[in-house]
N, C-alpha and C positions, 0 to 999 in steps of 0.2 A: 160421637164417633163418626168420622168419617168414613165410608167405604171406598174401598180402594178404586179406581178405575182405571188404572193404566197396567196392560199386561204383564207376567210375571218374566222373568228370566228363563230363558231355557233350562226343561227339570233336569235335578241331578241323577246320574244313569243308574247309581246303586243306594238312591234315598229317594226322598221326598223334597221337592220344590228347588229353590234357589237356594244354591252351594254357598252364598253368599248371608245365608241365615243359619247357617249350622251353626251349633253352640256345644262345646264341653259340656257333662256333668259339672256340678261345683264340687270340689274333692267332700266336701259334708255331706250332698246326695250319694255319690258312692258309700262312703261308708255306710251311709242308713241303708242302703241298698245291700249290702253286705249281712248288715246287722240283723236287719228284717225279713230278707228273703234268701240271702245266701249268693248273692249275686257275687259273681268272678268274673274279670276280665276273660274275654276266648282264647282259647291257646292258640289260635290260627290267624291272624290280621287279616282283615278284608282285602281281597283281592285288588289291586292297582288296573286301573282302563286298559294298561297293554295287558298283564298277564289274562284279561278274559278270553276264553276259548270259546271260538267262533267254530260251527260246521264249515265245510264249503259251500258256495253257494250251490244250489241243485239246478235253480232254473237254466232253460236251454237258451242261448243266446238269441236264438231266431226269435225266440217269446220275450225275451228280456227289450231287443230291437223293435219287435212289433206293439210294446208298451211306451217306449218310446215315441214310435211314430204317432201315437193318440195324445200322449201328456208333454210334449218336446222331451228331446234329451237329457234338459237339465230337469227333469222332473221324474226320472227314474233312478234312485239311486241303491246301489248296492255294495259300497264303504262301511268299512267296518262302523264306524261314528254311527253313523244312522242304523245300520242294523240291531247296534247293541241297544241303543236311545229308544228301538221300536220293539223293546224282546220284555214281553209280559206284561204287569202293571204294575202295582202299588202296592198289594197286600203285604205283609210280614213275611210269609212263604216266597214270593215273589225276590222280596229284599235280600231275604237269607241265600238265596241261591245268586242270585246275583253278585253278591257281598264275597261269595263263594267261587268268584269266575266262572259260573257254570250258565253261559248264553247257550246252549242246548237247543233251545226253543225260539232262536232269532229266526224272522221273517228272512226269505231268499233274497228280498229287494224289498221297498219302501214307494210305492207309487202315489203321485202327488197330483189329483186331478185336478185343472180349473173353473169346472163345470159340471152342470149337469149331464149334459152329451159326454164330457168326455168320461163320467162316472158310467155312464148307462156303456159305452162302447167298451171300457177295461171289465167289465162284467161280461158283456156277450165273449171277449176272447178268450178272460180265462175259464167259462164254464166250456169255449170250444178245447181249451190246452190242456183243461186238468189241473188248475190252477186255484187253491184253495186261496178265498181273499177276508183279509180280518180289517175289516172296520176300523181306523184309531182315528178319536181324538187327541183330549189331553192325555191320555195312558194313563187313567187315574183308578182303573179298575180296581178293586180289591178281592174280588171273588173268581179271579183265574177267568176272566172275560177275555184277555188278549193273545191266548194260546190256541193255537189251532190244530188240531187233530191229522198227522199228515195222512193216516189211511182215512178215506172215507167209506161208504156203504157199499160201493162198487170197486174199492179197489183204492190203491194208494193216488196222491195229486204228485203232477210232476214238478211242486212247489209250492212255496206259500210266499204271498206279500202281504205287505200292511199298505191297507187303504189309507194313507193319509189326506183329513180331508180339511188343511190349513188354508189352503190355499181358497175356500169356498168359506169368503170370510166378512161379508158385505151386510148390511146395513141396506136392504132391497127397496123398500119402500115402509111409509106411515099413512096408516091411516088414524087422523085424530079424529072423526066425525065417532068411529066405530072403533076406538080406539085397539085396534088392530097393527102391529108392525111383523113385516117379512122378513124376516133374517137368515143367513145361512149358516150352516152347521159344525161349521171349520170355527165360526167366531169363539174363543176362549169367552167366560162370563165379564170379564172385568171392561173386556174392549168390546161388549155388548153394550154394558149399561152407561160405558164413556158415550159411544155413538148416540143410543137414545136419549143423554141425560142431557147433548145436544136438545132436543126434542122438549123438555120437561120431563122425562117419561126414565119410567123405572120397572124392570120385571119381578124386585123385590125376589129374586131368589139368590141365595148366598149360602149353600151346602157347606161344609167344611173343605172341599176339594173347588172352591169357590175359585182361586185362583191361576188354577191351572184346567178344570174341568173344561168339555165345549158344551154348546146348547145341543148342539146332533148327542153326543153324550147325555147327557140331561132327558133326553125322551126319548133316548134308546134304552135306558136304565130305571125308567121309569123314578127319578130324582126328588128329594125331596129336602128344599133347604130352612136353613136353623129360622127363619121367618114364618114359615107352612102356617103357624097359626090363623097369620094375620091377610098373607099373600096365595095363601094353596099351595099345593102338591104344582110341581114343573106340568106333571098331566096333566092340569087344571087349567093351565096357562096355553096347552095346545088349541088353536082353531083350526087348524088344518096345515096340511104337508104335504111337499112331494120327495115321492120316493122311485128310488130306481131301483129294477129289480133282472134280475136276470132275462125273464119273459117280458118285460117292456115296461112303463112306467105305468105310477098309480098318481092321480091329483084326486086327495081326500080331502072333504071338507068348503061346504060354499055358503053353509048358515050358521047363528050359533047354534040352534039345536034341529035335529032334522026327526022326522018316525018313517025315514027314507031307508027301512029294512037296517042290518046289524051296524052297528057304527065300525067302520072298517081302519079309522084312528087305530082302535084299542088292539088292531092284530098287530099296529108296527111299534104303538107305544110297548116298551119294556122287550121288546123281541132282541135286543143287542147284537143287532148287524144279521142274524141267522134269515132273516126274510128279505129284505132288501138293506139297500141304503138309503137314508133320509138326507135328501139334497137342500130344500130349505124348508122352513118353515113359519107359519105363520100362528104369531103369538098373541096371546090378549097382552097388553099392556097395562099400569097404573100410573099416575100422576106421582112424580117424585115427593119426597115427601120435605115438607118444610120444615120438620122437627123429628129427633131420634131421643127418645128418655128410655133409659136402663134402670131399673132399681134391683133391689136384692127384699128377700124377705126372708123368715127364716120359722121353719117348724121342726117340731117337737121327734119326732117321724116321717120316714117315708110313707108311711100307712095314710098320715093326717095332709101331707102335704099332696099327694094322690089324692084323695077327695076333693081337694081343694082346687086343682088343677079339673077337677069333671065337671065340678060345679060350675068352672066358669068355661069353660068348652059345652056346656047344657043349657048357660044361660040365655033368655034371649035380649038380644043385641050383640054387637060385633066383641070376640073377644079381643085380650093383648095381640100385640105383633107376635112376638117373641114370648113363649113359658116356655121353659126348661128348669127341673126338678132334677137334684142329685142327691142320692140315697144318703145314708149317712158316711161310707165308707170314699164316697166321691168327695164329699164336702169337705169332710177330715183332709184330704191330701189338698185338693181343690185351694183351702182356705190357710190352712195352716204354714210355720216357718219351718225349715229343715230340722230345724233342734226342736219344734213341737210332735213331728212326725213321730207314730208309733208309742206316742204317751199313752200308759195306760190311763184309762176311761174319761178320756180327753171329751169332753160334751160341746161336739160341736153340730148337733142338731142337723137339720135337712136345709142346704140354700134353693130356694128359688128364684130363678129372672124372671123377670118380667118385663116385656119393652116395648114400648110404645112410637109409632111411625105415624105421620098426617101431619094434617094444619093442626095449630096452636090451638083452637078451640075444639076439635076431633079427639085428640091427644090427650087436654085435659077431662073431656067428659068421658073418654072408657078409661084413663086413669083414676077419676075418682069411682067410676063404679067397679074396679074390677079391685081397689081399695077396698070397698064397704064389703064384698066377698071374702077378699083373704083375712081380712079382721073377725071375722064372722068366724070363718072356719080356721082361727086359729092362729094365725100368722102374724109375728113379730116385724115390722117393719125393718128396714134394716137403710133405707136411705140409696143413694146414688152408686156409692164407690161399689158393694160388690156386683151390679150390675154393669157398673162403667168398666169396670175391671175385665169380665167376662168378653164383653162387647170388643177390646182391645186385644185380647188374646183367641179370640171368637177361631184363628185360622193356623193357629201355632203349636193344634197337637201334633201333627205330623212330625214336623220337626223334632217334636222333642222323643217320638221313636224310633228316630234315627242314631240320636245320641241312646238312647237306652240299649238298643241293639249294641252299640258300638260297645256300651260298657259291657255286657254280657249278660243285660234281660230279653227273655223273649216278650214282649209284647203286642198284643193283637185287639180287635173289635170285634163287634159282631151285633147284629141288630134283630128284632122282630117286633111285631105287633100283633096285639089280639082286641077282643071287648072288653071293659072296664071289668066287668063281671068276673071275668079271668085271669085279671092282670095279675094277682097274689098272687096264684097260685103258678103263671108261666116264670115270675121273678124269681119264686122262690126254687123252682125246677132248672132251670138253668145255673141260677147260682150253685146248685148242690151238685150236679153235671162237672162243672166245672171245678170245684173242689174235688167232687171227687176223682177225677185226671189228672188235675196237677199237684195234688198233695196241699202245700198251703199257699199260695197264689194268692195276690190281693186283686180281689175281684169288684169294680166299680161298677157305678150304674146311673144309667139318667131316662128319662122323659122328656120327649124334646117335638114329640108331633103327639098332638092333640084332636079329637074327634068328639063329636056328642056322641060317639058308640063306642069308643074306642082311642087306645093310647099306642105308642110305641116305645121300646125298652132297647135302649142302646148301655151294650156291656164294653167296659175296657179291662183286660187282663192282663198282668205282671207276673212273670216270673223269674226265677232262674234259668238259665239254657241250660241243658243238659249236654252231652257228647252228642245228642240228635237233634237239632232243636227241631228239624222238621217234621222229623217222628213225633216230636212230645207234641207240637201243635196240631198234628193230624190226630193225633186220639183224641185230644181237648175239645177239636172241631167238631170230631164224629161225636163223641156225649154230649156236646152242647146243640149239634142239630138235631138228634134223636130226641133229645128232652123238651126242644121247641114243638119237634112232631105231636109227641106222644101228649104234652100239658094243652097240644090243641091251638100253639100258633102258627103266624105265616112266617116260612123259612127265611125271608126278607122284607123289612117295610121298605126303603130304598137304596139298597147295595144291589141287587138283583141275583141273578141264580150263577152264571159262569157256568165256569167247569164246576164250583166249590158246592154246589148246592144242589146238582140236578137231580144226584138220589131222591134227597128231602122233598124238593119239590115236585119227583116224581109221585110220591106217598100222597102230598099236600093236592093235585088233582086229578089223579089214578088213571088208573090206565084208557080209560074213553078220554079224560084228557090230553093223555101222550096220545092218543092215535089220533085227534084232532090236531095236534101241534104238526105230528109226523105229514098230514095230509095237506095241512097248509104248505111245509117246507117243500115236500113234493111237487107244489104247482107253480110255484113260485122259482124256487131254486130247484132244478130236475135236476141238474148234478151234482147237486150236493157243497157248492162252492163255498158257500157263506157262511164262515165262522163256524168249520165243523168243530164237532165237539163240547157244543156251546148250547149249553139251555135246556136242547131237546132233550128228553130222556131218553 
């Protein structure tokens, strides 16, 4: 499998990715969709680009001119194209309301800085104007990250922009002694690892949002791609940053480890724009790899293939690149043909990936030992294709919830993580959550980051829409993050909090924690400008 490295197409304003990969249902998926869940075409067609209703713009000219004077004039824009392109993100909810002509929540303008100076200078004007400012990368949010609260703590802003920060898009410098590279935050993932793969060098992170995501994204949201096993968490890959911030700038980070008092990293990693802006950053890098192998294996259970995946995340020596574990109800769809779908007691057991990155001899020796593991603990070999498989389609669920929406299913995500020790009992709490809100929903599931302490639990849910779909998925969301709460996981392993979460993750580190949060954003942002609405409880 090759990885992609040339940038994606401009995203579609009422889906996911490039308008150029959308795909029909095949009329057999519909009916099984019919058959099996009740699925209906929407009585309403998605709204057309012109019919979307725009607010008017709020900002005052004099502000709109004096952002100009910092970013030149072509780097202000406030055209309907851009405002609609810059209004929310990606979630399901996001999509429906969009789908729905309802841009409500587009930014007043769209500002396009080419620097650091001129990031730090549109900061100081609009916490002098009153000028709520929201962060965008690739707009790949899904937990309501891109909406910005127009009243703040003090009183309403006299507008909102989207930070766009495309243009901060370079390839800064390498270092190979310390294998260290500087990047900036605007760069999309794909035109990262093109520039570095210049270099030999590879960051090895590939999320599902891989091809439109940015790296300022990526450790704003604390990220974490379908590789983690082998490469780390995007956190992992931070050495240091700079950040612009309302009261002046931060440069974190000048060793790899320091006991130089709190590591001041960890206040901007996962902050999503509410603290400052991260201008560029400096990354660990890895040597590209000279071989990609995928395999498939297959167990008996989720129960047997979870042990199985702890066993080799506990063992020592390095584990796979890539494990990822799909429950039984994932594999069934996952693996099966349209006309198999919904057989009764169809045994099609638990797939595991598995997949290996390095040199030729690296490659072979934690493939043959992470073999003598899964044999051990059970696993049926299953050869190349359903791991090659996986690997080729590795970037293509999006897409395919956009056609599922169109056809008239709500489908959504949603992620967490705990300790191995728990993981039963959070799987089975959230799966009955979710049952019990949407009635019969076919509710998926997978393992996809791996810990010696610890796993993560990525859900995919199906249903029918209702007359509400965004009612039906607000109650689904709220029983499924109350039952993360309460079974004792964390409200996100890497989606982050947004607007969607900050109840939960109020609960998740209590109130000494919000008043910590509250005190940092206070010194930081005194106005309150950055991505109100966002994070803080």
């Amino acid at each position: 499998m090759e990885t992609p490295l040339t940038a994606a197409e401009p995203m579609l304003w009422s889906g996911w990715g490039d308008p150029a990969k959308a795909a029909e249902l095949p009329p057999p998926v519909r009916d099984l969709l019919a058959q099996l869940l009740g699925v209906r075409a929407p009585a309403t067609p998605a709204a057309t680009f012109g019919e979307v209703r725009l607010p008017p713009v709020a900002l005052p000219p004099p502000v709109l001119a004096a952002l100009a004077a910092i970013v030149g004039d072509g780097h202000v824009r406030a055209d309907d194209d851009a405002r609609i392109r810059h209004t929310r993100g990606k979630s399901t909810p996001d999509l429906l309301r969009m789908r729905s002509g309802d841009a409500s929540d587009a930014p007043d303008a769209v500002v396009l800085p080419g620097s650091h100076d001129e990031v730090a200078a549109v900061l100081r004007l609009c916490a002098e104007q009153r000028v709520a400012v929201v962060p965008f990368g690739g707009g790949t949010s899904v937990v309501g990250g891109l909406v910005a609260a127009r009243c703040g703590s003090e009183g309403g802003f006299a507008g909102v922009v989207a930070l766009d920060l495309a243009r901060l898009d370079r390839l800064v410098s390498v270092d190979p002694v310390s294998m260290i590279a500087e990047l900036e935050p605007g760069l999309r993932a794909p035109q990262a690892e093109q520039l570095l793969a210049a270099h030999g060098l590879t960051l090895g992170h590939f999320p599902q949002s891989y091809e439109y995501a940015t790296l300022g994204g990526f450790a704003a949201a604390r990220s974490s791609g379908q590789a983690s096993a082998g490469y780390g968490r995007f956190d992992d890959m931070v050495a240091g940053m700079t950040v612009a911030t309302p009261r002046g700038t931060l440069e974190i980070g000048r060793a790899p480890r320091s006991a130089a008092g709190p590591d001041l990293r960890q206040v901007f990693l996962g902050s999503e724009g509410a603290f400052g802006v991260i201008t560029s950053l400096r990354l660990r890098v890895r040597r590209a790899p000279d071989v990609r192998a995928y395999e498939g294996w297959r167990f008996a259970t989720f129960a047997e293939g979870t042990a199985a995946m702890r066993r080799l995340a506990q063992q020592e020596g390095p584990p796979p690149t890539v494990l990822r574990l799909s429950d039984e109800t994932e594999t069934m769809v996952g693996l099966a043909k349209p006309a198999d779908l919904g057989a009764a007691g169809r045994d099609s057991g638990c797939l595991l990936v598995a997949g290996f990155e390095g040199s030729p001899g690296d490659v072979a020796h934690r493939r043959d030992g992470a073999s003598a593991v899964l044999v051990e603990a059970g696993g049926v070999h299953l050869g190349p294709e359903p791991g090659d498989a996986w690997a080729r389609g590795r970037f293509s669920a999006p897409y395919l919830r956009d056609s599922l929406l169109a056809a008239g299913a709500t489908v959504e995500t949603l992620e967490t993580a705990c300790f191995w020790s728990n993981l039963p009992r959070l799987y089975d709490a959230v799966r009955l959550a979710l049952l019990g809100a949407l009635g019969s929903p076919l509710v998926m599931c997978h393992i996809s980051h791996v810990y010696a302490t610890g796993a993560s639990l990525y859900f995919t849910v199906v249903t029918a829409q209702t007359r509400d779909p965004l009612g039906q998925w607000a109650a689904a969301k709220r029983a499924a993050n109350e039952a993360i709460v309460q079974a004792g996981g964390t409200i996100s392993h890497h989606h982050g909090v947004g607007r969607d979460h900050r109840e939960a993750y109020a609960a998740e580190i209590g109130d000494l924690g919000g008043e910590i949060l509250r005190g940092i954003k206070e010194r930081l942002d005194p106005a309150g400008i950055l991505n109100p609405g966002v994070l803080i409880p």
